[in-house]
C-alpha positions in Angstrom: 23.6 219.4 64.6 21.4 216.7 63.3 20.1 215.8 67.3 18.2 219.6 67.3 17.0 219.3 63.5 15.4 215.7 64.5 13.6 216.9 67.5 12.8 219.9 66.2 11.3 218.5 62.6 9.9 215.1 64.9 8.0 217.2 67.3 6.6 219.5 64.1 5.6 216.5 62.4 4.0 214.9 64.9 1.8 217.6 65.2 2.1 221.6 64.5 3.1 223.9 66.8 4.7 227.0 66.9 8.2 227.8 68.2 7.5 228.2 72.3 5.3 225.2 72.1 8.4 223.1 70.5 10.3 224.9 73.8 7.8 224.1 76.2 7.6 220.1 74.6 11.1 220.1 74.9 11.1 220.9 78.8 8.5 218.8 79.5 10.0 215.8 78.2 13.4 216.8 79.6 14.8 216.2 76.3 17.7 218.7 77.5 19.0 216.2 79.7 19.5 214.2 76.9 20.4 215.6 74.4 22.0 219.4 74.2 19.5 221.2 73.3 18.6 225.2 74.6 15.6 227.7 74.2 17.7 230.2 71.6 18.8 226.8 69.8 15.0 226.2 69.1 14.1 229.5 68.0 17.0 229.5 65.7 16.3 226.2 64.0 12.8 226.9 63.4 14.4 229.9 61.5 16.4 228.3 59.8 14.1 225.2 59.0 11.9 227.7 57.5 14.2 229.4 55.6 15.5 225.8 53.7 12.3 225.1 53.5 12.0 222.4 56.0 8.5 223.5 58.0 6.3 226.0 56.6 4.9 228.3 59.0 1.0 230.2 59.1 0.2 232.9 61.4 -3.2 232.1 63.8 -5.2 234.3 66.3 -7.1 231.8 68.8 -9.8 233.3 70.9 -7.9 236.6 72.7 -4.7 235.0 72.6 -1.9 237.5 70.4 -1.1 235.8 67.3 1.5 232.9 66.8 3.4 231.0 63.9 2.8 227.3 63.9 5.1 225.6 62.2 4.4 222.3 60.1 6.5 220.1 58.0 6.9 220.4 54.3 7.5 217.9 51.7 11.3 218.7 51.5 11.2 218.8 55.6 10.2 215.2 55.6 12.3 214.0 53.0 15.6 215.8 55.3 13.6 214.4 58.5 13.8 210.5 56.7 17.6 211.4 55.7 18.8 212.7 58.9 17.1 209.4 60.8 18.9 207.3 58.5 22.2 209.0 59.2 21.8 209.1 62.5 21.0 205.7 63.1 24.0 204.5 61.4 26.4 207.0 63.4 28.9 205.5 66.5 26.9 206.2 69.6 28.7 208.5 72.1 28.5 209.1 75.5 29.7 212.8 76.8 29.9 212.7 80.3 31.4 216.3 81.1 32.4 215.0 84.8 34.6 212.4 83.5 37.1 215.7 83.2 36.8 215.9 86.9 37.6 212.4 87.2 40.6 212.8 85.0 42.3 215.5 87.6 41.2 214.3 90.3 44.8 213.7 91.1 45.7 217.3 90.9 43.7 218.5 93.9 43.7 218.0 97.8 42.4 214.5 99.4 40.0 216.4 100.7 38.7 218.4 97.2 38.3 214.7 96.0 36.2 213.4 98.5 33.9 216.3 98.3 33.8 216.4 94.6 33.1 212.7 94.4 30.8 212.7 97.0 29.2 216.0 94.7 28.7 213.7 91.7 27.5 210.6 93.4 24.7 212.7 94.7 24.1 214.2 91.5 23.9 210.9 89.8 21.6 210.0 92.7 19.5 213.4 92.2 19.4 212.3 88.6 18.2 208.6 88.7 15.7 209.6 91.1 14.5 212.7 88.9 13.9 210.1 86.0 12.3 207.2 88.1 10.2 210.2 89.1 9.6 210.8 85.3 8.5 207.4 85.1 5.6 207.2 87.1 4.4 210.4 86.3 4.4 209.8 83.0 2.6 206.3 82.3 0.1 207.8 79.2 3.9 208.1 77.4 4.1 206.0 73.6 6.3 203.5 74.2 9.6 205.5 72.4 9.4 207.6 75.4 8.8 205.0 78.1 11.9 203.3 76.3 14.0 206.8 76.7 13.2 207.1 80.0 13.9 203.5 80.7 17.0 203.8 79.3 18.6 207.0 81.0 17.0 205.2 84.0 19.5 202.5 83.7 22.8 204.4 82.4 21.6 206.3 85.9 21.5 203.5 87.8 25.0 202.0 85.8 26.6 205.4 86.7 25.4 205.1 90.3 26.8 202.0 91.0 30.5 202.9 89.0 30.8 205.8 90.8 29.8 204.1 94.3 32.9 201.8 93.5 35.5 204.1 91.8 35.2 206.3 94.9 35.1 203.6 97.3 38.4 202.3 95.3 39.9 205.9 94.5 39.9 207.2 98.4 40.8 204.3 99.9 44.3 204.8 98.2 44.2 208.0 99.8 45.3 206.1 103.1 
């Protein structure tokens, strides 16, 4: 799962941090709406990263605070970081959009169960595109990579948006 081991090994390198602070990064950059990523799926690869030797990890006590392990990238973690960047780069891109399987039976359910379960995803594309444009402006101290993410989900959003608009606008009408 080379998506998880370069966020998790990016975000360390960038700057150390212990496990729930990886987590909390993660859901403040809504990186799981990008990329399938989950809470236990962080823990475990900081586990495992340490056990291969990726990110080393040293136990602090701030202030009052109860002890934590921050995590920061070894040698061999950023020679596997550069590796998996370069493969990764050089794989096919994919697109997984799980409600395409809804689109694929939509023929196998009621006239009425398809309008409602188009009109369902229209509005959750809309719900979506609006959630990132929110992003957007909330976020204008972002490095440019992010910006560029942002701008980029923005517009598969907005491509979605308007597809769906016309395959439903197309699919019901042969309904009549």
């Amino acid at each position: 799962m080379a998506a998880i081991d370069l966020i998790v090994l990016g975000m360390i390198k960038a700057q150390p941090q212990s496990a729930y602070e990886l987590q909390k990064n993660v859901e403040y950059r809504n990186i799981s709406k990008w990329v399938k990523v989950s809470t236990p799926s962080i823990y475990k690869k900081v586990v495992q990263m340490e056990e291969k030797g990726y990110i080393r990890g040293k136990t602090v006590k701030e202030g009052k605070m109860p002890e934590k392990t921050v995590y920061q990238i070894t040698e061999t973690g950023e020679e596997f970081f550069l590796k998996l960047m370069e493969e990764t780069a050089r794989q096919p891109i994919r697109l997984f959009l799980d409600f395409n399987a809804v689109i694929m039976s939509l023929n196998l359910v009621s006239e009425q169960e398809r309008r409602e379960l188009t009109g369902r995803m229209e509005q959750e594309i809309e719900v979506m595109q609006k959630t990132v444009a929110d992003k957007q402006a909330e976020r204008t101290n972002v490095p440019l990579t992010g910006r560029s993410i942002l701008e980029q989900q923005y517009l598969l959003f907005d491509a979605l948006a308007k597809w769906m608009k016309g395959f439903r606008e197309e699919y019901l009408e042969e309904d009549k």
